[in-house]
C-alpha positions as CSV (number, residue, x, y, z in Angstrom):
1,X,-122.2,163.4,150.3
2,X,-121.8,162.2,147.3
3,X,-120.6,164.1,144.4
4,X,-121.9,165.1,140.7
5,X,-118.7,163.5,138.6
6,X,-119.4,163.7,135.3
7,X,-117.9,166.7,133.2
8,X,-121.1,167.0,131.0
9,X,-123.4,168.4,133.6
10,X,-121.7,170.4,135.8
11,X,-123.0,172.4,138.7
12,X,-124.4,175.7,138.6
13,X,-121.6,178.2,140.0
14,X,-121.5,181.7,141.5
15,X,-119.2,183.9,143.6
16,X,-119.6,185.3,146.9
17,X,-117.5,187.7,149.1
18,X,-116.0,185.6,152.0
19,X,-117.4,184.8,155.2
20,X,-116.6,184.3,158.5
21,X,-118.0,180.7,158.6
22,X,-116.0,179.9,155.3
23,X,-112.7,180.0,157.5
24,X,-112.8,176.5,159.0
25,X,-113.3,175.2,155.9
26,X,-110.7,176.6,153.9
27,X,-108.2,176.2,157.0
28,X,-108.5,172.8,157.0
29,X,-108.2,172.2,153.2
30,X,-104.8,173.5,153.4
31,X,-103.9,171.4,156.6
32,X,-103.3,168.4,154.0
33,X,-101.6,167.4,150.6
34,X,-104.8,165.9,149.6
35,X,-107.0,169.1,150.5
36,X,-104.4,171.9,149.3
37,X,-104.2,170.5,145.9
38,X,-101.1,168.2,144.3
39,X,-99.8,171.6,142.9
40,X,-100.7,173.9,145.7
41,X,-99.1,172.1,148.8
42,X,-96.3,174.0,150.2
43,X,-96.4,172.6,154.0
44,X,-98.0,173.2,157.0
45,X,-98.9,176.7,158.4
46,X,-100.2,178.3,161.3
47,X,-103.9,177.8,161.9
48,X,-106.5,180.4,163.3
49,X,-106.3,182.6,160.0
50,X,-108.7,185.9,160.1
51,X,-111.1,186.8,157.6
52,X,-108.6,189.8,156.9
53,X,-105.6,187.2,156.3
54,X,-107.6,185.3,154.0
55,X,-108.1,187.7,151.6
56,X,-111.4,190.5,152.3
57,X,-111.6,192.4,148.8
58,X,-109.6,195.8,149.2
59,X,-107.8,197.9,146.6
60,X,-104.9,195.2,146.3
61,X,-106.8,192.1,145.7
62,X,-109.5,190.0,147.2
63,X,-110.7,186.0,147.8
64,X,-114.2,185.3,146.6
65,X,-115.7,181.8,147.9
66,X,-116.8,179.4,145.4
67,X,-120.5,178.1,145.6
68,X,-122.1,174.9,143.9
69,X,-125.5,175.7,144.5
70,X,-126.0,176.4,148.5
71,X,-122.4,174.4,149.1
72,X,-119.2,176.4,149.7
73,X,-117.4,174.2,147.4
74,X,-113.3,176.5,147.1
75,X,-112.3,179.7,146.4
76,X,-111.2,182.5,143.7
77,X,-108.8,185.2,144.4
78,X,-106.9,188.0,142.9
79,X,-104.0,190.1,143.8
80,X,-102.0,192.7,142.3
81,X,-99.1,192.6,140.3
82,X,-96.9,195.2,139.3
83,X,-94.3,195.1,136.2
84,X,-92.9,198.9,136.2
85,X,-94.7,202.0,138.0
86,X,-97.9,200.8,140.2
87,X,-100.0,203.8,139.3
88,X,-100.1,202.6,135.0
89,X,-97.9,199.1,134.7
90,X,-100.1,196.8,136.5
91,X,-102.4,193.9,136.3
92,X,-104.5,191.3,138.2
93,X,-102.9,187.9,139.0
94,X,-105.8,185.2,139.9
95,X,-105.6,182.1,141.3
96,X,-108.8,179.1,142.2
97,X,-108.7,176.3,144.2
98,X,-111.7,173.6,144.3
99,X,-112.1,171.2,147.2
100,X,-111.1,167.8,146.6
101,X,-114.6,166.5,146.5
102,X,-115.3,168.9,144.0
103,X,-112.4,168.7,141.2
104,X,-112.9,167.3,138.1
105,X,-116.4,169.0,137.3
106,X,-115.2,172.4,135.7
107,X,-115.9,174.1,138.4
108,X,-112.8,175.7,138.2
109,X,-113.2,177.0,134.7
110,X,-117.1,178.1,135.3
111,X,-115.5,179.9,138.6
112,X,-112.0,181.5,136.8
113,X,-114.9,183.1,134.1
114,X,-117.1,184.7,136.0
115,X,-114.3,186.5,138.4
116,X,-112.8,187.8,135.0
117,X,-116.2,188.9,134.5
118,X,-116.0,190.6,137.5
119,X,-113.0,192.0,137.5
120,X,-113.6,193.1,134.1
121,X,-116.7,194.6,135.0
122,X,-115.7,196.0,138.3
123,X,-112.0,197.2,137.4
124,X,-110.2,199.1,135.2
125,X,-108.0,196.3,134.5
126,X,-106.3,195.7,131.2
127,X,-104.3,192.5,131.9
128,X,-105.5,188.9,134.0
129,X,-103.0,186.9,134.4
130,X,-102.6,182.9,135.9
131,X,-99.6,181.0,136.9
132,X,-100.0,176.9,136.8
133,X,-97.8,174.3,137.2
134,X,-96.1,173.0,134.1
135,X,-97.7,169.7,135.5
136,X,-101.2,170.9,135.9
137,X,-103.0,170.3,133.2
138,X,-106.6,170.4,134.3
139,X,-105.6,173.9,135.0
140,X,-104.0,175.2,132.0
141,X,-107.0,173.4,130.2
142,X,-109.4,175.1,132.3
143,X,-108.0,178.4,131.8
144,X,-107.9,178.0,128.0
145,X,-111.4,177.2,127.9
146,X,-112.1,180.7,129.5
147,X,-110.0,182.3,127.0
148,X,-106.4,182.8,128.5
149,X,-103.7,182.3,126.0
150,X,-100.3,180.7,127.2
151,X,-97.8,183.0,127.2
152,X,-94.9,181.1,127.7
153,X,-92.7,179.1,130.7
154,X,-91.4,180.2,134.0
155,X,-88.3,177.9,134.5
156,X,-88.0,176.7,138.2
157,X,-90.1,179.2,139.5
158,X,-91.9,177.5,142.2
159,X,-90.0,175.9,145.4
160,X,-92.4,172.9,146.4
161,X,-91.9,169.5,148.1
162,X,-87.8,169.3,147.9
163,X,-87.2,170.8,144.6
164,X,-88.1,173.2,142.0
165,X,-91.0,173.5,140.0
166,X,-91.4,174.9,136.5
167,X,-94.7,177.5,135.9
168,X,-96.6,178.6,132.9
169,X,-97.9,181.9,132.6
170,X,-101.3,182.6,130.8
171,X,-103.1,186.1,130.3
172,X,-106.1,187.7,129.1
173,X,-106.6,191.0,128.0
174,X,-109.7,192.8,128.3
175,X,-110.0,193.4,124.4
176,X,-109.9,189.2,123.7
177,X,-112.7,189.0,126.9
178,X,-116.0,187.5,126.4
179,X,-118.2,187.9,128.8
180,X,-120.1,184.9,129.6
181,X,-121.1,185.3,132.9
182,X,-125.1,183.6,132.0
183,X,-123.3,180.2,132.8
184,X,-123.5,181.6,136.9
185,X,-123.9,184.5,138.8
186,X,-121.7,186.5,141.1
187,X,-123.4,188.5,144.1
188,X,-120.4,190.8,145.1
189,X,-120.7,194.0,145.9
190,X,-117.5,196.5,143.6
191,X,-114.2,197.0,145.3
């Protein structure tokens, strides 16, 4: 199939929980350098992943997949991260990956907004938070254009392909948030 390339008119976007039928897909994106991502490849792993170990949504965090009209096309997810006592100090840490077909479109930005619309929506979150590779700017870009700020860089952070790899953290807080969730739609049903 060939694929929409050009940035000016990308596809329409929404969210979805994650199904069963998703699995295979996402399974074997990660069986490759090429499919995990040139940031996100951290070697093999053992296949036959449940719908649980993938990431259903749960007090803790969750994995939405990523749709480009009627095509399953990656995947958003979010997890919790705690800086001091987990009942107040806490935020969300999210994270996207877009198949390989698909990159280059802004999906990844149209996909990183609405799940901070979501989450916005949906929890009583203060803080978002992304970590990127210092190298990955696509990413940072992306996340910038949905209105995370750079916060500043995580020296050697990341172990990945024989050495170590500096990170760069991003946030946004719930007062600098503007919705814009009329660029796609999200058909999840509240944690």
């Amino acid at each position: 199939m060939v694929k929409n390339t050009a940035v000016g008119n990308p596809p329409p976007v929404s969210l979805r929980p994650l199904a069963q039928s998703d699995l295979p897909l996402f399974e074997a994106a990660y069986e490759s350098h090429e499919g995990a991502g040139e940031h996100q490849w951290f070697g093999f792993s053992s296949p036959g992943h449940s719908l649980a170990e993938m990431g259903l949504i749960g007090p803790d965090g969750g994995r939405l997949t990523v749709m480009a009209r009627t095509e399953a096309v990656g995947s958003v997810s979010w997890y919790r991260r705690v800086f001091g006592h987990p009942e107040t100090s806490w935020c969300w840490e999210i994270g996207v990956h877009v198949l390989p077909g698909w990159r280059g479109q802004r999906i990844g930005t149209q996909s990183q907004r609405l799940l901070a619309d979501y989450l916005f929506d949906n929890t009583r979150v203060w803080r978002l938070q992304a970590i990127t590779d210092a190298a990955n700017v696509p990413e940072q870009r992306a996340l910038e254009r949905v209105g995370f700020l750079r916060e500043g860089l995580l020296r050697d952070a990341q172990w990945r392909e024989g050495r170590w790899h500096d990170q760069v953290l991003y946030s946004l807080l719930r007062r600098d948030h503007l919705p814009r969730s009329a660029a796609g739609k999200i058909s999840v049903p509240s944690p």
